[in-house]
N, C-alpha and C positions, 0 to 999 in steps of 0.2 A: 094929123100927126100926134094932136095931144091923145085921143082914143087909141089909135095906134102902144101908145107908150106905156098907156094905164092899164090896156090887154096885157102888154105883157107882162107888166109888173105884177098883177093878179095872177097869171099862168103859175111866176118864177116864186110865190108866194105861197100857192096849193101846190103845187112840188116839194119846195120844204117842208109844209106841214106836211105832207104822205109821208116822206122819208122819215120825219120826226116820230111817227104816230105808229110804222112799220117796226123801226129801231124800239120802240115801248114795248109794244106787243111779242117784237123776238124774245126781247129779256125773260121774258115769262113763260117760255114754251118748253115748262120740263125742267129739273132737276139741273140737268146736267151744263145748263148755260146761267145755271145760279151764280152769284159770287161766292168767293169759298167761304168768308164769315158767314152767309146765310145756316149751312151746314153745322158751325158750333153754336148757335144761338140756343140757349138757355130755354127748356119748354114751358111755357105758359100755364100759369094754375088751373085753365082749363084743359087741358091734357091729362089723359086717362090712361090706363093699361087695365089688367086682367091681374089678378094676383089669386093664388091658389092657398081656400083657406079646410078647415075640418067642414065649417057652412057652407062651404062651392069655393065659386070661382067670385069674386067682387071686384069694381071695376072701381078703381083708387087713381089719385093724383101720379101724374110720372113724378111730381115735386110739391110734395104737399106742404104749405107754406104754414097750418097753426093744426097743432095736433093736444087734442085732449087724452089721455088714457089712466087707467086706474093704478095698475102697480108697475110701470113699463118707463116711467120719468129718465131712470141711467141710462139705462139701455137707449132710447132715442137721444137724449142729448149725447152721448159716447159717441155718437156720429152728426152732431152740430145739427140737431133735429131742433123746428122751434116751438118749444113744448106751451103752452098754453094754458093749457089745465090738468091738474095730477092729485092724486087720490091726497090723504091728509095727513099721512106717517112721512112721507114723501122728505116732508119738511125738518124730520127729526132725524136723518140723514147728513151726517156731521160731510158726507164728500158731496153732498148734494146743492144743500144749502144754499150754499153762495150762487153756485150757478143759477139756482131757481128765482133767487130776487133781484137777479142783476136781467133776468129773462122778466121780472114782471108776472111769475107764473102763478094764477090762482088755485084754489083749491075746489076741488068737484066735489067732495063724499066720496062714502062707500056704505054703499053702494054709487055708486055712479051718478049724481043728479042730473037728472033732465033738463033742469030749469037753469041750475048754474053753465051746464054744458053749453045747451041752446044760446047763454049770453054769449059766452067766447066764439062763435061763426067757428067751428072749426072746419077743415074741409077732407081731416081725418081722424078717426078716432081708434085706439090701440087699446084692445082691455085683454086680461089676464082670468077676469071673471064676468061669465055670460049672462047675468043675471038681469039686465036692462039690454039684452042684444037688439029685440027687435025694435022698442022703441028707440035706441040710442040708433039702430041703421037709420031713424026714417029724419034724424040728425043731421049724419053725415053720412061717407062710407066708413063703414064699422069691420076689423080687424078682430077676429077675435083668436088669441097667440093663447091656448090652456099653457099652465104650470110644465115646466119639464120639457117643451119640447124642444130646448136645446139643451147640452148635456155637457158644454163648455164654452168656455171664454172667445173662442174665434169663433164658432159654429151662430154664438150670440150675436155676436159684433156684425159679423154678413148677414146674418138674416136682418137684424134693422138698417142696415146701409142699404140692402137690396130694398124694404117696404120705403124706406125714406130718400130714396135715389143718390142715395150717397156713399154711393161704390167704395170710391175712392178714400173717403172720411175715414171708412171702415178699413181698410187697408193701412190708412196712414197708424189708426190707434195700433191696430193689431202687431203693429214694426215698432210701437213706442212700447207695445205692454212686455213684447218678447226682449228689448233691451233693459227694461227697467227689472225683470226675471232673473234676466243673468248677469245684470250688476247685484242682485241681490244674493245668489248664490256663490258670486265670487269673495261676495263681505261672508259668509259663512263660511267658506272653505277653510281648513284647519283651526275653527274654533268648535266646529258641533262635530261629532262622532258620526261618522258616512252610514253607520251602523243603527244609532239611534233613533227610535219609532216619538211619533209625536200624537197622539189622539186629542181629538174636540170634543168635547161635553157641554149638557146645557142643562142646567138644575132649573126646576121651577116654583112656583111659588106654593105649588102643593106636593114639592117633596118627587117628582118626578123627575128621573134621572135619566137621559139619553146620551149618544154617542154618535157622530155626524162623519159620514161619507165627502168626496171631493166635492159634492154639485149640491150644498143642500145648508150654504154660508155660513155663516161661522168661522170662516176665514177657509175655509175647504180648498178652494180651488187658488189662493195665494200659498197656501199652504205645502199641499201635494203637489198641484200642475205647475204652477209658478216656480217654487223654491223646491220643488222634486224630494220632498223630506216623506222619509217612509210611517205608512200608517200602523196601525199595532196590527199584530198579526192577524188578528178576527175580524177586526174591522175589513182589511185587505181580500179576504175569504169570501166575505160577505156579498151578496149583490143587492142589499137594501142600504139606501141613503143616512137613513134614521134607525136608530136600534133601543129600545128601552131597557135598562138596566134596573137590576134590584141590587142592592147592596153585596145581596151575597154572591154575584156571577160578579160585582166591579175587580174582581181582581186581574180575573181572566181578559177583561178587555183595559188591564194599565200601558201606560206606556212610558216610556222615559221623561217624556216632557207632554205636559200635562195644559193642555188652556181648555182653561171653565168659565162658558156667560154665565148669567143667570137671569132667568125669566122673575123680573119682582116690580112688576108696577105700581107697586101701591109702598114699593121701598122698604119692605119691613124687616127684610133679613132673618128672618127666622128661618127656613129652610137652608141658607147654609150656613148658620151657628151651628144646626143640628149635625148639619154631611160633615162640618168640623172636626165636630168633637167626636164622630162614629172612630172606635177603632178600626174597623175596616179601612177608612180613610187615610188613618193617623200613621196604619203602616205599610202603604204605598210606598214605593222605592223614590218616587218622583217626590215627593211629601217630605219622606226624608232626606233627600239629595236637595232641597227648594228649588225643584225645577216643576212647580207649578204655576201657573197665569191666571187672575182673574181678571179678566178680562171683559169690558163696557157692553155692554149688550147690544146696545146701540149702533154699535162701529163696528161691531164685527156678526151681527145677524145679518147685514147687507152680503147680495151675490150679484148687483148688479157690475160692467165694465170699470166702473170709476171707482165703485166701493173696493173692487179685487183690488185694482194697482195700484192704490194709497196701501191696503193690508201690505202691500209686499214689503216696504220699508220700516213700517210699524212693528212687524212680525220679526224682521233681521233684527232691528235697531235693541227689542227687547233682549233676545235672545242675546245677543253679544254684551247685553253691559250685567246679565244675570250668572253668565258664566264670568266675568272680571268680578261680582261679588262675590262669587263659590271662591271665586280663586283666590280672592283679598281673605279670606275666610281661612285657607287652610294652612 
């Protein structure tokens, strides 16, 4: 009887374990008997894709978790990229800044250092110049993004949401940068002239005098695309970015309102005492109306995401309190 009872307790014992061991193995058989959480689960630093560069085809993070690059810092943090390593001007970046040391983020060179790259483990690398490609590939997987190839503010913003998996990041700035555009144009409306052209200039330290298109900073693309403010006419005509000016053609490219960097690293100011005191200068319509800017070199040579939409405010903010001094004025 007792054999009897212990058989079967052993049968009704290897029965549950089958059914137990059957029920495991269904779970697994294919996609479609997955739980539905499996389906949104977040992909693994070891996941890969194909990404399409001028070099081929390179096979990058779906989610790359520490990225080094040279001149690319905005542009990935503008989509909650976590940046790791960034060239060394990076830091002299008044919209940069703070994000960069609340990130921890060191500095590489520039050129690109191997040895500081190498410490940061990246598991991406973004450069803007090819000059260390091959050995910075054998790094990491290496992006190499030339100068210029996007040609605006959203075309920018999706292409690093797309390398950096962050669709959606990129989407969200691009809905914050077009409202913060047209609250800036709204603060404009009925104090600037709908009529009135505005041109960028950049003096430098040897007396070279340029004039700047929408895509090529200087406040360009806060400027025109953002605040939709018209350029001088030649400028507009033009299909170059950059244009060098000699004193005697500055007339033809004036404009009503006037913002001038200047290139002076060593602070000396001699080049614009000089553009000062040039009559050419002194009888600019802009010059005489004081609706010229000189404007930080620093703040406004920036063309990355986060440098544009701080310009937008900065650029209103001047403008509105320089016409309430014209107007205190007359």
């Amino acid at each position: 009887m007792l054999k009897k009872k212990s058989f079967f307790m052993l049968t009704t014992l290897m029965l549950v374990l089958s059914i137990f061991i059957s029920a495991c193995s269904g779970s697994n058989n294919g996609s479609n008997s997955a739980p539905a959480s499996e389906d949104k689960k977040e992909p693994t630093s070891a996941e890969t894709r194909s990404f399409k560069t001028v070099k081929g085809d390179i096979q990058i993070p779906v989610k790359p978790q520490r990225i080094v690059t040279d001149f690319y810092g905005g542009e990935l943090l503008s989509v909650g990229a976590n940046v790791v390593g960034v060239e060394p001007t990076a830091f002299q970046n008044p919209f940069l800044t703070d994000l960069l040391k609340e990130k921890g983020t060191k500095e590489v060179g520039d050129p690109t250092n191997l040895e500081k790259t190498l410490e940061l483990k990246p598991d991406l690398i973004v450069v803007m110049k090819d000059t260390n490609y091959e050995a910075l590939s054998k790094i990491a997987p290496t992006l190499y993004i030339p100068y210029g190839t996007t040609t605006n503010i959203y075309d920018t913003v999706k292409l690093f949401g797309d390398i950096t998996g962050e669709k959606e990041k990129a989407e969200q700035f691009i809905v914050a940068f077009d409202k913060k555009a047209a609250e800036g144009r709204a603060r404009l409306k009925g104090v600037i002239d709908e009529k009135a052209t505005f041109g960028l200039y950049e003096l430098t330290d040897k007396n070279a005098l340029w004039i700047f298109g929408d895509n090529a900073g200087r406040g360009g693309q806060a400027v025109y695309n953002a605040l939709k403010l018209n350029m001088p006419k030649k400028t507009a005509s033009s299909k170059e970015q950059t244009v060098q000016l000699s004193m005697e053609v500055l007339p033809q490219y004036d404009a009503d309102y006037m913002f001038l960097t200047t290139y002076d690293p060593e602070k000396k100011g001699d080049a614009l005492k000089q553009l000062k005191s040039s009559a050419v200068w002194g009888n600019l319509p802009a010059v005489k109306n004081n609706r010229v800017f000189f404007n930080d070199f620093d703040t406004y040579y920036r063309y990355d995401p986060i440098a544009i939409t701080g310009q937008i405010d900065m650029i209103v903010d001047m403008l509105i309190e320089r016409e309430k001094e014209n107007k205190a004025k007359k």
